[in-house]
GUBA-403767 format. One record per residue (C-alpha): residue in one letter; x, y, z. Coordinates in pm, whole numbers, padded with zeros to 5 digits, always signed. Example, Ala and Ser with C-alpha at 12.3 -4.5 7.8 and 13.67 -1.06 7.14 Angstrom:
2
A+01230-00450+00780/S+01367-00106+00714/
! end
This chain:
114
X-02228+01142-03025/X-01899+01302-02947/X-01615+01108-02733/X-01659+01322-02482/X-02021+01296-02448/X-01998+00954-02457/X-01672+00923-02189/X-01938+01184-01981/X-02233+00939-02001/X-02050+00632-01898/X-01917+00791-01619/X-02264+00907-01487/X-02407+00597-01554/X-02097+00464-01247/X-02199+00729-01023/X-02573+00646-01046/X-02480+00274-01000/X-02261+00364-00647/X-02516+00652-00557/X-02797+00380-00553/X-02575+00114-00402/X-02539+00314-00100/X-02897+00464-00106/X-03097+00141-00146/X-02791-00015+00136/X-02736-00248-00131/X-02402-00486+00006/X-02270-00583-00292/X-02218-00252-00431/X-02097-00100-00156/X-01834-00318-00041/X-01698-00370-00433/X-01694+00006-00471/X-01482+00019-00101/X-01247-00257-00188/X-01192-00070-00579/X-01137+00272-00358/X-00857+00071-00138/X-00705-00087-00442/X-00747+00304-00619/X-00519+00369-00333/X-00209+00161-00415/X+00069+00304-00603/X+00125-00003-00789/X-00198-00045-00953/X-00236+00263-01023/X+00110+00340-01188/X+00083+00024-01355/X-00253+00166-01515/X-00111+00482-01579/X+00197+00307-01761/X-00022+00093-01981/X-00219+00392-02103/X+00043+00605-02197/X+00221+00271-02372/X-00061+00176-02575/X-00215+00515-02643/X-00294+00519-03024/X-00373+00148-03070/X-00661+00008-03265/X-00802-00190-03026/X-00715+00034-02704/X-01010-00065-02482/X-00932-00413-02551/X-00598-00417-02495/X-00625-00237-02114/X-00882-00491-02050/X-00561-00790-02126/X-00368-00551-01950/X-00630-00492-01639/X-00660-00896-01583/X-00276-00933-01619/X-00200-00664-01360/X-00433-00787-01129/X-00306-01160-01118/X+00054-01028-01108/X-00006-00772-00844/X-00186-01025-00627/X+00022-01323-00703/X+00355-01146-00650/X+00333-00864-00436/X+00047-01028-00189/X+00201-01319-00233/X-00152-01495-00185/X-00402-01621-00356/X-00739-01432-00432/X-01143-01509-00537/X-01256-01394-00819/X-01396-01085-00688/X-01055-00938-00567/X-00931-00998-00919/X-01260-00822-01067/X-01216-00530-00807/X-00828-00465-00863/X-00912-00512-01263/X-01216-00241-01265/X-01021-00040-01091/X-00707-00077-01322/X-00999+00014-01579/X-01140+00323-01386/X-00788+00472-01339/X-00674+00450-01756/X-01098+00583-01818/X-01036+00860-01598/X-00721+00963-01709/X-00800+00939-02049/X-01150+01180-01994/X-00916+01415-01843/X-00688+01425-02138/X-01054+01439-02362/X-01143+01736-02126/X-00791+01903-02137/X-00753+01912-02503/X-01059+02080-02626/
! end
């Protein structure tokens, strides 16, 4: 299976998980999928995903290294610019979306160079 297949699958496999969230009017879903659209939203996470990406691009263990990345952004980001502390599931949303933003940029790139 090609990279872009497989970039194409993963990302349908997302929109089928938020599509049934919000048909089924299944909570969880829907309010971690709003809270990762608000995060989506601020500059600093996603610049600071977009940074990362472009940094590391070409590394062995890419994926793995944006996940360090994801969790460290999301406890600095909350711990210095909100300047509170967060549950777990703030971190998790601001760190999926850290991940969404480098996927998505780098299945456009996919997309753009063939």
């Amino acid at each position: 299976m090609s990279k872009t297949k497989s970039y194409f699958m993963i990302l349908a496999v997302a929109v089928i998980v938020v599509a049934a969230g919000y048909i089924m009017n299944i909570n969880v879903i829907k309010s971690f999928f709003n809270m990762c659209l608000r995060f989506a939203g601020q500059n600093v996470l996603s610049v600071s995903a977009a940074v990362c990406a472009f940094i590391f691009l070409g590394n062995k263990n890419y994926w793995l290294i944006m996940a360090g990345c994801a969790i460290v952004a999301a406890l600095l980001i909350q711990v210095v610019i909100v300047g509170q502390s967060a549950g777990i599931v703030v971190l998790a949303a601001r760190a999926v979306t850290f991940m969404a933003v480098v996927f998505l940029m780098n299945f456009v790139k996919l997309l753009i160079n063939k």
